[in-house]
C-alpha positions as CSV (number, residue, x, y, z in Angstrom):
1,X,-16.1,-22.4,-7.4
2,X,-16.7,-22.7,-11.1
3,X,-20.6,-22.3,-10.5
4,X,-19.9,-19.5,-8.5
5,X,-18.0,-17.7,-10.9
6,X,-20.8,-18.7,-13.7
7,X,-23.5,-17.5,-11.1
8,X,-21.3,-13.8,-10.6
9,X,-20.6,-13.2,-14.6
10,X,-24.1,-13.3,-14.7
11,X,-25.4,-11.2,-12.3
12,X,-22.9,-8.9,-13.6
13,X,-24.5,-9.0,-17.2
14,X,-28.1,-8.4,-15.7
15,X,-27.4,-5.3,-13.8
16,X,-25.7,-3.6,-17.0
17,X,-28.1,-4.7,-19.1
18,X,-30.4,-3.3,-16.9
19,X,-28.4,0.1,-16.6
20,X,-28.0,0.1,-20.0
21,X,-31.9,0.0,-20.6
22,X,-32.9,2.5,-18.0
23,X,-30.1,4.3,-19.8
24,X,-32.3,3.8,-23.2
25,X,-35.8,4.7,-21.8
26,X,-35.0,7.7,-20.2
27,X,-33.2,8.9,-22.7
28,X,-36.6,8.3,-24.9
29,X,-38.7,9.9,-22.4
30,X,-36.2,13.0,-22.8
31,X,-35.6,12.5,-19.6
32,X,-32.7,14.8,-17.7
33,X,-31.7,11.5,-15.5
34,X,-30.9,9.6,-18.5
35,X,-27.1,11.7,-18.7
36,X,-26.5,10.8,-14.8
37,X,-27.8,7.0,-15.5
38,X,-25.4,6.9,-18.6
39,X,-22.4,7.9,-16.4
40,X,-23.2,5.3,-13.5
41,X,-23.8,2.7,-16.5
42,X,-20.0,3.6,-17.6
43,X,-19.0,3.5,-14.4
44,X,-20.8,0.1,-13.5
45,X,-18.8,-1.8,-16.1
46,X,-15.5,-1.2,-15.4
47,X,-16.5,-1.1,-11.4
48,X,-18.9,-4.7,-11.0
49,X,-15.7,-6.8,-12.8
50,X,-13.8,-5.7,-10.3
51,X,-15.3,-5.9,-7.6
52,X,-16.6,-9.3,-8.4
53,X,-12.9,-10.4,-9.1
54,X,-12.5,-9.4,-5.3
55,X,-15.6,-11.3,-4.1
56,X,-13.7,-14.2,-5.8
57,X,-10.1,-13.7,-4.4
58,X,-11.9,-13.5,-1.1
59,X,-13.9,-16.3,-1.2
60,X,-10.8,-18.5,-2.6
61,X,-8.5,-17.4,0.3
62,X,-11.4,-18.2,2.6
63,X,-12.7,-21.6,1.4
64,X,-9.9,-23.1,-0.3
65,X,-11.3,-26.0,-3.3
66,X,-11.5,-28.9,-1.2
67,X,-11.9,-31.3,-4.2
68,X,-8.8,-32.6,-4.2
69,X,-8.8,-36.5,-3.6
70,X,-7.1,-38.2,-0.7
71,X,-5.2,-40.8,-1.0
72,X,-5.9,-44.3,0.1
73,X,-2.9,-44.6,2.7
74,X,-3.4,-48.5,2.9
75,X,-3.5,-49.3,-0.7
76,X,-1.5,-46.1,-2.3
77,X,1.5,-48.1,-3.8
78,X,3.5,-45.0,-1.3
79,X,2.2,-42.8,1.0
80,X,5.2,-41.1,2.3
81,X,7.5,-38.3,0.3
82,X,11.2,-37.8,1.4
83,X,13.2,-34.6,-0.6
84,X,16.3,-33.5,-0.1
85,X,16.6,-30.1,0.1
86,X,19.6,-28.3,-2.1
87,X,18.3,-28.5,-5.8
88,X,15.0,-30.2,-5.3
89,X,13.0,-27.9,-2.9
90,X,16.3,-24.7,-2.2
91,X,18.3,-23.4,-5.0
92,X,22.1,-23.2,-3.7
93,X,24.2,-21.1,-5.7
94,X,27.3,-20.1,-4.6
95,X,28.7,-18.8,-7.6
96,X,26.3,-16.1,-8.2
97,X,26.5,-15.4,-4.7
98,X,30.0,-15.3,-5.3
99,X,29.8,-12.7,-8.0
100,X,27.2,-10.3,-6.0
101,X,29.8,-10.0,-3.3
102,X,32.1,-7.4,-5.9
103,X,34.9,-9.5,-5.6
104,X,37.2,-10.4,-8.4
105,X,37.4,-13.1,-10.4
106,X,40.7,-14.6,-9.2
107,X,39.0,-13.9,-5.2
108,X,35.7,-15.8,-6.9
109,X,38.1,-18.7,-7.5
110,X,40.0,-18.9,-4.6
111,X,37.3,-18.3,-2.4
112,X,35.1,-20.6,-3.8
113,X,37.7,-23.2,-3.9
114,X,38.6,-22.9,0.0
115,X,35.0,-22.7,1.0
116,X,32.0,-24.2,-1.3
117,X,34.4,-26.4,-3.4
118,X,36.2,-27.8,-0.4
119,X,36.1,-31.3,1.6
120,X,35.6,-29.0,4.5
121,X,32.6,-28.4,3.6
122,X,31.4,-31.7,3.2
123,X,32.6,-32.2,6.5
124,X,30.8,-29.2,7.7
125,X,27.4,-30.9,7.1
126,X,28.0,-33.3,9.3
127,X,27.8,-31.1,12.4
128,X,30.9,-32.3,14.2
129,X,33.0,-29.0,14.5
130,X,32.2,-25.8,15.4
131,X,30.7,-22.9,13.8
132,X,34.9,-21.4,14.6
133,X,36.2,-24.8,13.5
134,X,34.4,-24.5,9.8
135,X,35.7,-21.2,9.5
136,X,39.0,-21.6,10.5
137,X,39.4,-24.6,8.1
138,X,38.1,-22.2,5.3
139,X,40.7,-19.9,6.5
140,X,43.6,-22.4,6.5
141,X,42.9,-23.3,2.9
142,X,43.4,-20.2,1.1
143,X,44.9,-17.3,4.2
144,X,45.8,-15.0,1.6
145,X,41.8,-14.8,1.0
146,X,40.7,-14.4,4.7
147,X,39.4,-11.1,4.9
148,X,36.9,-12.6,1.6
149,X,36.2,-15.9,2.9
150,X,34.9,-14.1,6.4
151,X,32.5,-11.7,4.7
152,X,31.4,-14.4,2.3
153,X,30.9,-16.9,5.4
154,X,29.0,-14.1,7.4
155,X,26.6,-13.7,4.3
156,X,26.5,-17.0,3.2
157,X,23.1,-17.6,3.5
158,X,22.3,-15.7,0.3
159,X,23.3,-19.0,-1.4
160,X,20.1,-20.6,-0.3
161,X,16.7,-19.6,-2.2
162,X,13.3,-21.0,-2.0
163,X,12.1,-22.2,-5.5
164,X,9.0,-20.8,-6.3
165,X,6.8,-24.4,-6.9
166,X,8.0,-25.1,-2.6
167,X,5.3,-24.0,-1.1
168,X,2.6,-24.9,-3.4
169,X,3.8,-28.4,-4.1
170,X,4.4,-29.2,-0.4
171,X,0.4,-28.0,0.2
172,X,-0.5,-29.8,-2.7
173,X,1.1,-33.1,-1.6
174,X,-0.3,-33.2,2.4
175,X,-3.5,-31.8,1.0
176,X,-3.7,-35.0,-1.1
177,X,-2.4,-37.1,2.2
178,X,1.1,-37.9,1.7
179,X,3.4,-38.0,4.7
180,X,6.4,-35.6,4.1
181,X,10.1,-35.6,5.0
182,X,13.0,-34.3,3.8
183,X,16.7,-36.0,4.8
184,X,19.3,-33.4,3.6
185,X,23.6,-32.2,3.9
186,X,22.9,-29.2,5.7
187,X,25.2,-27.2,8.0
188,X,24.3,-25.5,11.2
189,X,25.6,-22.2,10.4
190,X,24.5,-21.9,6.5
191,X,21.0,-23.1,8.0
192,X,21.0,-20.4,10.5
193,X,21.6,-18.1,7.8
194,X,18.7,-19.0,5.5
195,X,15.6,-19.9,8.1
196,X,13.6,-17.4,6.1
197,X,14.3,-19.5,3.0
198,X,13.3,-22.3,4.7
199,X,9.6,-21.6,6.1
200,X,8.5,-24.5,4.2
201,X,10.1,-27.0,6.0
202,X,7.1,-26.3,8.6
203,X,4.5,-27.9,5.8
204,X,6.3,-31.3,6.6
205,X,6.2,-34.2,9.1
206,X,9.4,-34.1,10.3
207,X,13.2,-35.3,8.9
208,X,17.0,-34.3,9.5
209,X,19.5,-32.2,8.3
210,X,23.4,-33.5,8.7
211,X,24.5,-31.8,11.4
212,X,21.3,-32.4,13.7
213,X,22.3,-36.0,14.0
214,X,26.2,-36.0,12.7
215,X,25.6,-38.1,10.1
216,X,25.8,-37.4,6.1
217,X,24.1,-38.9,2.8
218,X,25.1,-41.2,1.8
219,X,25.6,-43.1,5.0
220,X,23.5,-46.0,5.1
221,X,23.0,-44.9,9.2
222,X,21.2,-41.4,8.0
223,X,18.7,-42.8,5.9
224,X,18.1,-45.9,9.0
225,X,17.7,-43.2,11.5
226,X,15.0,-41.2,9.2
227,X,13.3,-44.1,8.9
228,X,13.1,-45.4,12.3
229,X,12.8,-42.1,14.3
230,X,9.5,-41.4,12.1
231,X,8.3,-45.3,11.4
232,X,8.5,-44.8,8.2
233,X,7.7,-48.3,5.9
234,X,10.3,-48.5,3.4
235,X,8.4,-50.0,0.5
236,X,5.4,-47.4,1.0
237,X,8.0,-44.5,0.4
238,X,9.7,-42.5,-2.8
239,X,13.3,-40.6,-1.8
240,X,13.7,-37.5,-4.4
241,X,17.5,-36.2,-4.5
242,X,19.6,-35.0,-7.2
243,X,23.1,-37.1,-6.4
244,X,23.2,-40.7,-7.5
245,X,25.1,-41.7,-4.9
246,X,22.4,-40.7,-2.2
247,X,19.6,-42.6,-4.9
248,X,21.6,-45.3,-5.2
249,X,22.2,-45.9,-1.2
250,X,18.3,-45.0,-0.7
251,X,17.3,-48.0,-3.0
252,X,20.4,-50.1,-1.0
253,X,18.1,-49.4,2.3
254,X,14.7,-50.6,0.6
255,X,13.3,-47.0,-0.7
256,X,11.7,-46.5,-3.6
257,X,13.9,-43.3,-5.4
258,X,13.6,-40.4,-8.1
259,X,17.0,-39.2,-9.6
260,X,15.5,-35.0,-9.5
261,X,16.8,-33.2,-12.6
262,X,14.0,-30.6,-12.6
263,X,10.5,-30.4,-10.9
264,X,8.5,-31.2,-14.3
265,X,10.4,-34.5,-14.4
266,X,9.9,-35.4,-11.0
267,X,6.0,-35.1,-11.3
268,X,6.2,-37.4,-14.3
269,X,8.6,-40.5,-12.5
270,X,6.8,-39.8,-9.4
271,X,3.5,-40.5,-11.3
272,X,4.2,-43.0,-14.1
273,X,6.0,-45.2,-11.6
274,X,4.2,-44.6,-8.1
275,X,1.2,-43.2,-8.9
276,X,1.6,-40.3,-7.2
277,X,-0.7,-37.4,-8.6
C-alpha cells in the first residue's frame, strides 16, 4: 500500500510538471494553446489529488492490508477473547436516556429507581420471567410512575450504544486469529430493543447472554457452560469485564482476566500480561 501511494504521488508530480512545461513552451512560442493548457494545468492539480485519493479509498476497501501477523494458536500464551458486553464493547446509559425522555427530575429518580436501579432488573437478565412479568415488577415498585416507566420500557433500548472502537477492534482481533466470545447480563427485551446496536456480535464465535440460558454472572454455572458449549481451554483464554465480582469468579473457574476501566487500558493488560497485540 505504501509503495502504491509513493508510486501514485509520483505519477501525479510527472503529469503537472509536464502540464506545467507544455504550459511554458507554448507560451514561448506565442502560442494561442498555451491560455487553454494553463487552465487544464490549474485544473489538473486540484483534480489528479483527488482522484488519486479515490484510486486509494478504492483499492483499500478492495484489498484490505493483509500484513497483519497470525497468531501462533498452539504456542500463543491465549488464543481465545471473552468480553462482556455493557461497558467494554455497548455503552449503557440510562440516565441520559433518562433525561432525553422530557421527564422531570423527581420522574428521573423514581423511574430510574423502579426500573435500572432495581433487583428486578438483575433478575430480568436472567431470562426467567416474562417480558409482562419484568414490566409489571417495574410497575409494582413505583405505581404512581406507571404511565413513565411504560414509555421508558418501550424505548429502552436507547440505553444501549455501540462504542465506536467495536467494530474495528473485534476485525482487528479475528484478523490476527483470536477466537472471540462474549458472556454478558443481558435481558431479552432490552436486547430486542437494541439489535442494531449490536451488529457486532456477528464478528464473533459464539457466547451467551443471561437470559438465553437463565443463568447470570457471576454464577460459577455461566462461565462452565461458555466454556464447555464452545471447548474453550481455560488457561489459553483472557475474560474482559468491568465488575470485580464477575473477574474475580472468572479467575475462580481457571480464566485468565482484565478488570476493563477503558479500552486504552485493556490493550495495555491485555498486552503486557498475555501478549496479545
Amino acid at each position: 500500500m505504501k509503495k502504491l501511494k509513493q508510486l501514485l504521488a509520483l505519477l501525479v508530480v510527472i503529469l503537472l510538471l509536464g502540464l506545467y512545461a507544455l504550459t511554458l513552451v507554448f507560451a514561448l512560442m506565442k502560442s494561442p494553446a498555451a491560455q487553454d493548457l494553463l487552465l487544464a494545468s490549474l485544473y489538473a492539480t486540484v483534480i489528479l489529488p483527488v482522484l488519486i485519493y479515490a484510486i486509494l479509498l478504492v483499492y483499500k476497501w478492495r484489498k484490505p492490508d493483509d500484513k497483519i501477523p497470525k497468531i501462533d494458536e498452539k504456542h500463543a500464551k491465549v488464543n481465545t477473547i471473552i468480553f462482556d458486553l455493557g461497558k467494554v464493547l455497548v455503552d449503557y446509559d440510562w440516565q441520559d436516556y433518562l433525561k432525553s425522555m422530557a421527564f422531570d427530575d423527581d420522574a428521573i429518580e423514581a423511574v430510574g429507581d423502579a426500573m435500572f436501579a432495581s433487583d428486578d432488573w438483575v433478575e430480568a437478565d436472567r431470562g426467567v420471567r416474562t417480558e409482562e412479568e419484568i414490566l409489571q415488577s417495574f410497575i409494582d415498585n413505583d405505581p404512581e410512575y406507571e404511565k413513565q416507566i411504560r414509555d421508558a420500557f418501550d424505548d429502552m433500548g436507547f440505553t444501549i450504544h455501540a462504542f465506536s472502537y467495536t467494530k474495528t477492534w473485534l476485525k482487528y482481533l479475528k484478523r490476527r486469529g483470536y477466537k472471540l466470545y462474549y458472556l454478558s447480563n443481558f435481558s431479552k427485551p432490552l436486547f430486542e430493543r437494541c439489535t442494531q446496536e449490536m451488529e457486532f456480535l456477528n464478528l464473533m464465535d459464539g457466547g451467551y447472554m443471561s437470559w438465553e440460558v437463565q443463568m447470570i454472572k457471576p454464577d460459577a454455572q455461566f462461565y462452565q457452560k461458555l466454556l464447555k458449549d464452545f471447548k474453550i481451554e481455560p488457561s489459553k483464554a483472557v475474560f474482559l469485564d468491568d465488575v470485580m465480582e464477575n473477574i474475580a469468579e472468572a479467575r475462580a473457574q481457571g480464566l485468565n482476566a482484565v478488570h476493563f476501566t477503558n479500552k486504552k487500558e485493556a490493550i495495555r493488560a491485555l498486552k503486557d500480561d498475555f501478549g496479545v497485540e
